[in-house]
C-alpha positions in Angstrom: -70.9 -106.6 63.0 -69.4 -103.0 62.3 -65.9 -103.6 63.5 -64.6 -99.8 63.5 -66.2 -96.6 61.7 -63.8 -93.9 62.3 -66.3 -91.1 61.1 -68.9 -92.4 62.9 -67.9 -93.5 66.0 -68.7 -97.2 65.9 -67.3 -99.8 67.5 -68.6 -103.2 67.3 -71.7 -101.9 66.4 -74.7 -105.0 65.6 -75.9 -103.6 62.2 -77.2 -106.2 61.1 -79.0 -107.4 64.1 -80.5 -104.0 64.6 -81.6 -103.8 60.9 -83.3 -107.3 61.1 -85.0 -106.9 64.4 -86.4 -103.1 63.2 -87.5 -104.1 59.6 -88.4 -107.9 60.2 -86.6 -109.5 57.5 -83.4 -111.2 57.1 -80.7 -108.4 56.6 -77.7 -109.2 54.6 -74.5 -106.8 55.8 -71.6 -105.6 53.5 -69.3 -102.3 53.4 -70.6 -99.9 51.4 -68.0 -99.0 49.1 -67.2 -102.9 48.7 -71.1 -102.8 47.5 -70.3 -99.8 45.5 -67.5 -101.5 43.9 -69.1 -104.8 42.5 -71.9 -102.6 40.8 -69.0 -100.7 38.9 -67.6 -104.0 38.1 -70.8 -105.4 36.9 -72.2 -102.3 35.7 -70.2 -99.4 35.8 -66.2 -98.0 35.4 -65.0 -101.1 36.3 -66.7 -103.4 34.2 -64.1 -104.2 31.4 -61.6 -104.8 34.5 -61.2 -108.0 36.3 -58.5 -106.6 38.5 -58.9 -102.9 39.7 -59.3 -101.1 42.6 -62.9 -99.1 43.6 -61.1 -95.8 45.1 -64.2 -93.5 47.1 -63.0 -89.8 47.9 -65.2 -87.9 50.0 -65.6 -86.8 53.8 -62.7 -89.7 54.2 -61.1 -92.3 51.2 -62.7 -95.7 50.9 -61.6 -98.1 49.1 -62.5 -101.7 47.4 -60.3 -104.4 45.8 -61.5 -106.3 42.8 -59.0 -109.7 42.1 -59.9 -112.1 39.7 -63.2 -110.5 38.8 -63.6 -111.1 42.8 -63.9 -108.9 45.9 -61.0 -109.3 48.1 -62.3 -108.8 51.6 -59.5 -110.3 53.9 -62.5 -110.7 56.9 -63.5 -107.2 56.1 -60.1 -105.6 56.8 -58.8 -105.1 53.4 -59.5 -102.2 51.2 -59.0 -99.4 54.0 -56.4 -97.3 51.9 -57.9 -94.3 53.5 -55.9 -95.9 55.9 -52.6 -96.6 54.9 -50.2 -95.0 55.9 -48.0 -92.0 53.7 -46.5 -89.9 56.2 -45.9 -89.4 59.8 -49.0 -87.0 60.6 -51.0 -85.7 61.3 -53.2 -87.8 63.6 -56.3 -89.2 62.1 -59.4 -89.9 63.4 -59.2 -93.1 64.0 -56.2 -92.9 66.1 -53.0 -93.6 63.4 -50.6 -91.3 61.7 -50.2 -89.9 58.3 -53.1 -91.9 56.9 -54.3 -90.7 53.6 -57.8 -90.1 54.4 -56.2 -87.6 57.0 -54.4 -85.9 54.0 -56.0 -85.8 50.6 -60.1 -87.1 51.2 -62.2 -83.8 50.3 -62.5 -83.4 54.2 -59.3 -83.2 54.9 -58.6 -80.6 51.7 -61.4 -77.9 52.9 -60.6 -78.7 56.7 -56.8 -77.8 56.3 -57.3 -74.7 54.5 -59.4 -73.4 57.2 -56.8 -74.5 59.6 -54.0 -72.6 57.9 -56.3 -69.4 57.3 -59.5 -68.7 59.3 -61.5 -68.6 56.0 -64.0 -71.6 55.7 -63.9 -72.6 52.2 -67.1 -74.0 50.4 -65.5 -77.7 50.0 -62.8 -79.1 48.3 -63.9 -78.1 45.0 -63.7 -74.3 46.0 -60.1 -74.9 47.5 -59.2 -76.8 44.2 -60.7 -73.4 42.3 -58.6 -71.2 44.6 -55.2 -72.9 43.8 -56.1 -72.7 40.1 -56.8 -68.8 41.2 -53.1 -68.4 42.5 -54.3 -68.6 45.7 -50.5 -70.0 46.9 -51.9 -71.7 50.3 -54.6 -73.8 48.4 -52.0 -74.6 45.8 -49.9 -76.3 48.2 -52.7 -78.2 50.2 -53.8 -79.2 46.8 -50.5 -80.4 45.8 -49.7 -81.9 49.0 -52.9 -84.1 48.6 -52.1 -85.2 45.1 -48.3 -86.5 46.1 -50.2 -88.3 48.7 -52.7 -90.1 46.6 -49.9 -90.7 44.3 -48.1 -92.3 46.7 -50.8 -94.1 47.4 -51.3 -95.5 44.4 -48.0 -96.1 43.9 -47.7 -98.9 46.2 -50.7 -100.2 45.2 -49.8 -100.2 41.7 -47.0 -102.4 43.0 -48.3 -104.7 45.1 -51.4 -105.7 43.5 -50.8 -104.5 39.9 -54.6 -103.5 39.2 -56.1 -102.8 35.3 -57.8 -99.9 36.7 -58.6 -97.6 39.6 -61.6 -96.4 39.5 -62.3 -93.5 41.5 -65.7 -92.3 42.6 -66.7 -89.8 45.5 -67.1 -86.2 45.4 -63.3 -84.9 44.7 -63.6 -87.0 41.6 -65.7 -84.3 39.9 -62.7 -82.4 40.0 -62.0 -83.8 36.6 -59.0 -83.3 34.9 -57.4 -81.3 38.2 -57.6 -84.6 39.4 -57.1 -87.3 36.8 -54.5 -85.6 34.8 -52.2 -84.6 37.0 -52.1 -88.6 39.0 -51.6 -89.8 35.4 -48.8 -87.8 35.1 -47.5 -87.9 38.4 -48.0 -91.7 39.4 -45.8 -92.3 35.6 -43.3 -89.9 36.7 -42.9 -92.2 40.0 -42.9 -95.9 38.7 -40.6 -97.2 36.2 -41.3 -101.1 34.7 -44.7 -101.5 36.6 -47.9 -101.7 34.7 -49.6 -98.1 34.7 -52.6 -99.0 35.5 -55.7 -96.8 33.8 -57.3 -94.1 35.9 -61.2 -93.7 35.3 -64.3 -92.2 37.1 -66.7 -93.7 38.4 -69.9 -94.2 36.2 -72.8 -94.7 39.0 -72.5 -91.6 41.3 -74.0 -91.9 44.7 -76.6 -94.5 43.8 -73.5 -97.7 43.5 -73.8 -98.6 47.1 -77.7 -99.1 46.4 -77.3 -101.0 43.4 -73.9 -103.1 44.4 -76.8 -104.1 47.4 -79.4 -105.3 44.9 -77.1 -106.6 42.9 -75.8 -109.4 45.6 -79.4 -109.7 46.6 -80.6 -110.9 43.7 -77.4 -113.3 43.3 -78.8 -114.8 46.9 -82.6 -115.1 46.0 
């Protein structure tokens, strides 16, 4: 059962049940980016790290937590840190406030810059390009988003202590706009906690696919 998609509007939505009945074979149902994440672990960024988190940033945040060399599901609730809350607004699609996705996902980026002025912007990547123009509206969206995923981080980096984060997702080919400066910043906020390392993703759009025939083949 698909609990809750915020960007797609599901609620309790029989996926696998639908999928089975319409293809005729047994259907095995998982979140994507928890798929994503064991074929990093087993194949990918996150393969020399037994505790890390999979961090997706696209249209929303996604995330996946690896502990133990395991995936920590909670009943399918945990790993929503596009979800977690790090400030009081503004409302988010799926009805809270202040959660990340809302704030720093690519989305989000492009979608407040055309809110604050009229110009549609060709993605985050061309807001992240504007900033580095001088463009002083971009810079602060830009910033804005990176003391949120900071903070983000930060209290991950607290209360699970992963090896690595390993983050995937279009506004990860931002590159050093975005790796370099959460290095920096997430250091500058901790003090005696275990940095943990900051690395792209290795298997692009194709991890869900794989994380999927990976588990598969563990079941055959």
């Amino acid at each position: 059962i698909g609990v809750f998609a915020s960007n797609m509007g599901w609620r309790d939505a029989p996926l696998r049940a639908l999928a089975a009945e319409r293809l005729g074979l047994p259907v095995a149902f998982d979140h994507d980016v928890r798929a994503a994440s064991w074929a990093e672990h087993e194949l990918g960024g996150a393969r020399a790290y037994d505790d890390a988190v999979i961090l997706v940033i696209g249209t929303g945040i996604a995330g996946a937590l690896l502990v133990g060399g395991h995936p920590y599901t909670a009943g399918g609730y945990a790993g929503e840190i596009g979800h977690s809350p790090i400030a009081d607004g503004p409302v988010c699609p799926c009805g809270a406030r202040g959660c990340l996705e809302a704030v720093a996902s690519a989305g989000a980026i492009a979608r407040r810059y055309r809110e604050a002025t009229g110009t549609t912007p060709d993605g985050a990547k061309d807001v992240i390009a504007r900033a580095a123009a001088g463009d002083r509206v971009a810079a602060d969206i830009w910033d804005s988003a990176l003391d949120a995923l900071t903070l983000s981080l930060a209290q991950l980096t607290a209360v699970v202590a992963p090896e690595a984060v390993v983050i995937g997702g279009g506004l990860s080919r931002a590159g050093g706009a975005l790796f370099d400066e959460l290095r920096t910043r997430l250091a500058a906020r901790l003090s005696f906690h275990r940095l943990p390392a900051l690395v792209p993703a290795e298997l692009s759009g194709n991890a869900g696919l794989i994380g999927a025939a990976l588990r598969a083949r563990e079941l055959a």
